[in-house]
C-alpha positions in Angstrom: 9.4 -120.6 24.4 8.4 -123.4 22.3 5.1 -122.0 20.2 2.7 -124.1 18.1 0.1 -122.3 15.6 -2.4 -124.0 14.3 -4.1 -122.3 11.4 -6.0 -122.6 7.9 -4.8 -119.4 6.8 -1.6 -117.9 6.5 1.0 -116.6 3.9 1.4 -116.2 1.1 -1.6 -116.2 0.9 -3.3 -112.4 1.8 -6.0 -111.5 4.1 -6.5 -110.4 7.8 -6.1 -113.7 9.8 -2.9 -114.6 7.0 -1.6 -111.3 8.1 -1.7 -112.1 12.0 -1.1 -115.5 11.8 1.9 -114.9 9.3 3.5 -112.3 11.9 2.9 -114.4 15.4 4.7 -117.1 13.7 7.6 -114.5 11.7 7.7 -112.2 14.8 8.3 -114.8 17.4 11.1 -116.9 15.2 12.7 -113.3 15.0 12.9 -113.2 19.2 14.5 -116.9 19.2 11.4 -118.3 20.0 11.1 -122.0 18.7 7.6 -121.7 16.4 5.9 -124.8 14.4 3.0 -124.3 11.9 0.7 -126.6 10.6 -1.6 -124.7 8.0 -3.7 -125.0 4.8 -1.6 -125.4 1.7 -1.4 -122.4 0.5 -3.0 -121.0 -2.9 0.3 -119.7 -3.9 3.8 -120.9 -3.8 4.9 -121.1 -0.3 9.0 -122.7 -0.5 10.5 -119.6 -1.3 8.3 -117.6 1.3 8.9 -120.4 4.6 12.3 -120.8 3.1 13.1 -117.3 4.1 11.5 -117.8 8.2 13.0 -119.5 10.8 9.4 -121.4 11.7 8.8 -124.8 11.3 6.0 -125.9 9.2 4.3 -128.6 7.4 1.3 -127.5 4.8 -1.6 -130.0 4.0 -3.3 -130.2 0.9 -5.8 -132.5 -0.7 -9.4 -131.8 -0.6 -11.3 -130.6 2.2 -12.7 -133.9 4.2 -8.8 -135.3 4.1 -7.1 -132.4 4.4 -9.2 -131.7 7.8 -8.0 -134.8 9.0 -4.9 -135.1 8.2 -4.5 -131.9 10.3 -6.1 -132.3 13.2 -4.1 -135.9 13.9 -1.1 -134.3 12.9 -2.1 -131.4 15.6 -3.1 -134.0 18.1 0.1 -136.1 17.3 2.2 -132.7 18.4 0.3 -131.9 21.3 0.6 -135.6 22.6 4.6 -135.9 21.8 5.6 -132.5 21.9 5.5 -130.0 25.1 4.4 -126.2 24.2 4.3 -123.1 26.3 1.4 -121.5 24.2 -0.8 -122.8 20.9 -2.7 -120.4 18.9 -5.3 -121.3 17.1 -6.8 -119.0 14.3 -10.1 -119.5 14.9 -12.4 -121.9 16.6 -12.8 -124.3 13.4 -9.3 -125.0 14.0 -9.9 -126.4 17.5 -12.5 -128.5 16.5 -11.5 -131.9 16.7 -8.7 -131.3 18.7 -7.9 -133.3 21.7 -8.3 -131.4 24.9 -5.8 -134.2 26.8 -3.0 -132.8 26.4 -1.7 -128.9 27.5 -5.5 -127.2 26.8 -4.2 -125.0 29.9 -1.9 -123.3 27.2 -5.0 -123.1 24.0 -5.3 -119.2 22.9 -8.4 -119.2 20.5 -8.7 -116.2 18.4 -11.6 -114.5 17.2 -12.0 -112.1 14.2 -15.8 -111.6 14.0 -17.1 -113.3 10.2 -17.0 -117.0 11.8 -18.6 -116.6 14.5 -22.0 -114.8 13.1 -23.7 -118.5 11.5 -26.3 -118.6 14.0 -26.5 -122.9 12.6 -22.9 -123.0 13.6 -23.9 -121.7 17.6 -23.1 -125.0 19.1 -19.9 -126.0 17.6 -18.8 -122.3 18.2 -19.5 -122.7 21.6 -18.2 -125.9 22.0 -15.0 -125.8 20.4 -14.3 -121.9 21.8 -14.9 -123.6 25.2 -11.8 -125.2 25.0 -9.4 -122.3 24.7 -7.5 -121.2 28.3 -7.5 -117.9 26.8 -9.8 -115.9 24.2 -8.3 -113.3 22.0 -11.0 -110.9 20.1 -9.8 -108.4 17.5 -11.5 -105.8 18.6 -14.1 -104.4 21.3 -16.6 -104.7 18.8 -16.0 -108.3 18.2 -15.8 -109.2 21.8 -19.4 -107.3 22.7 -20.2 -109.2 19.8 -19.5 -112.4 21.0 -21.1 -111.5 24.0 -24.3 -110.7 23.0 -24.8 -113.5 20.4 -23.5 -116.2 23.2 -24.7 -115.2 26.6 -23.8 -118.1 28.3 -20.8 -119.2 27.0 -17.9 -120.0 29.4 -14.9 -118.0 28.6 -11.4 -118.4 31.1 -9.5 -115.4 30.5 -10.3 -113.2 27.1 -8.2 -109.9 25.7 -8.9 -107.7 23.0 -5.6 -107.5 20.8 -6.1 -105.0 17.7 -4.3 -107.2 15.0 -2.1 -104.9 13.1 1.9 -105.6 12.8 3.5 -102.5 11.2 6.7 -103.1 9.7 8.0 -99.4 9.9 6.9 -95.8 9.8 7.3 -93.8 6.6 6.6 -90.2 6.9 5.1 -88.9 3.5 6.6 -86.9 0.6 3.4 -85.3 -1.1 4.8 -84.4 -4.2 5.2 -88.1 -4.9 0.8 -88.6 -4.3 -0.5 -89.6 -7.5 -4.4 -90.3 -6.3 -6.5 -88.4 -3.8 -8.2 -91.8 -2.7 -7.1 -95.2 -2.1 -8.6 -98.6 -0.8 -6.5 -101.6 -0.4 -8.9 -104.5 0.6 -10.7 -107.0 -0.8 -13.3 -106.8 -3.5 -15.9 -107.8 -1.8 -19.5 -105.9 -1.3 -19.0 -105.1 2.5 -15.9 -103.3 2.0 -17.7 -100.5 0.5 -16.3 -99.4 -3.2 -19.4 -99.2 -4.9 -20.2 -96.1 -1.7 -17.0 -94.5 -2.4 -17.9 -94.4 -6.4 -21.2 -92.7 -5.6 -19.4 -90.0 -3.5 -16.8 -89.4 -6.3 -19.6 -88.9 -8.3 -21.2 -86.4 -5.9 -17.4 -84.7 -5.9 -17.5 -84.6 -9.5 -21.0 -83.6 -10.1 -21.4 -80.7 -6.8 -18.1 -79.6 -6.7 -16.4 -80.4 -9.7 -13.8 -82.2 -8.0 -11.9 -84.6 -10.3 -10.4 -87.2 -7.8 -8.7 -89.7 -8.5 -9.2 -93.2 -6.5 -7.0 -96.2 -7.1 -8.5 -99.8 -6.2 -6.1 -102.7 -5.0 -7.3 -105.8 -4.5 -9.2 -108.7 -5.8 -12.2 -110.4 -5.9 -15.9 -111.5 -6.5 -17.2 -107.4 -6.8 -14.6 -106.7 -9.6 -16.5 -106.7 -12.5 -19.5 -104.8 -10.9 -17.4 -102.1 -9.7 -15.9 -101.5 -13.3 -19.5 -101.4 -14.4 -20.4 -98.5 -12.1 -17.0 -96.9 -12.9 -18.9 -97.0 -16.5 -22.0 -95.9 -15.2 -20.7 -92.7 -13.4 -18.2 -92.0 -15.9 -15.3 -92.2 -13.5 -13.3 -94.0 -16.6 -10.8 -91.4 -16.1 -10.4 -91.0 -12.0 -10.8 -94.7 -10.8 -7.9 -97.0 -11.5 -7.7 -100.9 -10.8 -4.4 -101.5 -9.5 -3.7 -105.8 -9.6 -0.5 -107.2 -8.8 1.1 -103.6 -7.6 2.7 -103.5 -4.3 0.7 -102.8 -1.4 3.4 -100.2 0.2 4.2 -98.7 -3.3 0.3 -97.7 -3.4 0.0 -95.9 0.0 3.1 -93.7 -0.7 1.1 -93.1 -3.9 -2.0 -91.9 -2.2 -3.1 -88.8 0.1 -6.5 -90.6 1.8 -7.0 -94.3 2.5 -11.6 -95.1 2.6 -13.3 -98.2 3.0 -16.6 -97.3 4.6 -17.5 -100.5 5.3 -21.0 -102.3 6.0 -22.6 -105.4 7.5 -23.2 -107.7 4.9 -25.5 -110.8 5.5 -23.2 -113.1 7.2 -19.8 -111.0 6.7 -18.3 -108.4 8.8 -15.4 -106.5 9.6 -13.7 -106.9 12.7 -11.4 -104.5 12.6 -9.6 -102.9 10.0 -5.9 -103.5 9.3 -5.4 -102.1 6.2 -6.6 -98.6 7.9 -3.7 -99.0 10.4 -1.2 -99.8 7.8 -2.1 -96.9 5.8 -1.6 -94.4 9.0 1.9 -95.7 9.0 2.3 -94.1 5.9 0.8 -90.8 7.1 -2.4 -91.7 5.3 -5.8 -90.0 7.3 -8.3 -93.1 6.9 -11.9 -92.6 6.8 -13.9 -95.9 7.9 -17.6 -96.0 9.0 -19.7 -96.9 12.3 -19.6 -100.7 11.0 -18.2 -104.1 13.1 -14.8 -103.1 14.3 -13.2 -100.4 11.9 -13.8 -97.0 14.2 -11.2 -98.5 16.0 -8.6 -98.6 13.4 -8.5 -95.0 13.9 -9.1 -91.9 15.9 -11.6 -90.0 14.7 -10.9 -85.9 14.0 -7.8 -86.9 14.9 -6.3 -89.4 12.4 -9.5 -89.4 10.5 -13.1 -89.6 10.0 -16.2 -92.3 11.2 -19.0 -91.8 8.7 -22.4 -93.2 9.1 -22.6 -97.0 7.6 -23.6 -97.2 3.9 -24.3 -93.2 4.2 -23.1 -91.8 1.0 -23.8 -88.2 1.8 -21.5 -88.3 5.0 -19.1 -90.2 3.3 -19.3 -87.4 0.4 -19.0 -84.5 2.8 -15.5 -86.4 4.9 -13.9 -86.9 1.1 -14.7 -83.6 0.3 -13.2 -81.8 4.2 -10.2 -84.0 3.7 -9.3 -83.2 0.3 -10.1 -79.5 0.5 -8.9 -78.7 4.0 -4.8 -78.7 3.5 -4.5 -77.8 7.3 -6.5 -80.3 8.5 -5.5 -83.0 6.3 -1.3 -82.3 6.9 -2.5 -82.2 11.4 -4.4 -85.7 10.5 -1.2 -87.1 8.7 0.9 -86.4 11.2 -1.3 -87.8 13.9 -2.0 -91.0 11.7 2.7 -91.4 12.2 1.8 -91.2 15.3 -1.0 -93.6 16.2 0.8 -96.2 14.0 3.8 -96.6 15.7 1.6 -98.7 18.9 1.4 -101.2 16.1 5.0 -101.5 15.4 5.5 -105.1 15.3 8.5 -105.3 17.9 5.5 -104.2 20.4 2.7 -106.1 18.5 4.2 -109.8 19.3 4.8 -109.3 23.0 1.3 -108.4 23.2 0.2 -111.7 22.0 3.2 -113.4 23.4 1.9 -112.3 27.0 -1.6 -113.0 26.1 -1.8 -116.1 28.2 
């Protein structure tokens, strides 16, 4: 097949819709699939990352109004000159503008939940959604969603695809766990590490539990989280973990959190990082918010706590932590329920999306 993506995120840089983007294009050069991108320049040097991908792709730069623009007649250019069996877009900003003349009958618009909750963006989401043969949602969550917050939209066809591409499954050694707790995400309010510092401070204060929590990731909520680690004099459990490897820090931890929460216009739609932590035999524990309870299975690879409830999220810590039986069943399970997101079986779910 002969694939174009068009997207405004993708890697090197890090994040959800990089991480799917990244792997549709990656995944489907691996098969023999001919792939072209046309993205965002990325913020971080990208030749030695596309260099190592058999995709073909051309980043724009410049600032915003140009770079737009540039894009979207490049996009049209392709569609016009080109013939593709399927065209992914990331999200429905990257439709707009795009001319529906040539091959719309083979658009897949996907949709991850944040940009679609601007209630002063309704009609360009609409509009430009509208386009799309085929609608992909991240989640069940996202989809109802959609649904509720555009009644009479006009969808064609529309799938839920849960957006996680696990490289492989690595069974745990536990004498190599150097913190009870981990989050990998970023730093940002709705993710939830200010709740999970509360409850290591109920830990430490009820129980006299001393866990330790290690933090990877950046962003905006960094300097207010080290200021509660201050407050709750955690100085000695909570560690801020920049610049290590993702996979080095899961086969450093016993329990993956991030009991997340609806934050004015932001959401989570799903919950990757949850998914790539079961691979590593990590039990998660995620709360009733946007997409994340289905990023696990709950009492089975995990917990579902109530959203921005600290006691509940207290009381799973503690059961997980404590319990050695039901935290070695739940590690086992997580192996398990990561290997449907193996990426060999992840692209052909998207590849047969339309």
């Amino acid at each position: 097949m002969k694939i174009l993506i068009a997207t405004q995120c993708f890697p090197p840089n890090i994040g959800g819709i990089e991480h799917v983007m990244g792997n549709i294009a990656i995944q489907a050069s691996k098969l023999k699939h001919t792939v072209y991108v046309v993205s965002d320049k990325s913020n971080e040097p990208s030749d030695e990352f596309d260099e190592k991908h058999e995709y073909i792709i051309f980043r724009f730069g410049q600032i915003k109004y140009f770079r737009k623009l540039k894009k979207v007649n490049y996009i049209n250019h392709l569609l016009a000159t080109e013939n593709f069996d399927q065209i992914y877009f990331d999200s429905w900003k990257s439709l707009e503008h795009i001319n529906t003349e040539y091959q719309s009958d083979k658009f897949i618009c996907l949709v991850h939940g944040n940009e679609i909750l601007k209630d002063k963006n309704r009609d360009r989401i609409v509009k430009n959604i509208s386009k799309s043969n085929t609608v992909i949602f991240n989640s069940i969550s996202t989809q109802l969603l959609y649904n509720r917050k555009f009644v009479n939209s006009k969808i064609q066809n529309s799938k839920v695809i849960y957006p996680a591409f696990i490289e492989e499954i690595q069974k745990p050694d536990i004498s190599k766990k150097k913190y009870d707790f981990c989050t990998i995400a970023r730093l940002e309010r709705r993710k939830g590490h200010q709740l999970i510092l509360q409850a290591l401070k109920k830990l430490k204060d009820i129980d006299n539990l001393l866990c330790s929590y290690a933090i990877l990731g950046r962003g905006d909520e960094l300097s207010q989280l080290k200021n509660l680690v201050m407050k709750y004099s955690l100085q000695n459990q909570v560690f801020f973990l920049d610049g290590l490897d993702r996979n080095q820090v899961l086969i450093d931890s016993k329990i993956h959190v991030m009991p997340t929460f609806l934050d004015r216009n932001s959401i989570e739609g799903f919950g990757i990082s949850n998914v790539e932590a079961a691979a590593y035999g990590l039990p998660c524990i995620v709360s009733t918010s946007g997409g994340t309870p289905e990023s696990i299975v709950q009492n089975q690879t995990g917990f579902i706590v109530k959203e921005k409830n600290v006691d509940d999220l207290y009381k799973a810590m503690k059961d997980l932590i404590m319990n050695k039986n039901q935290y070695k069943r739940f590690s086992s399970e997580s192996l398990i329920f990561a290997k449907g997101f193996l990426k060999e079986k992840k692209i052909i779910e998207y590849l047969n999306s339309l």
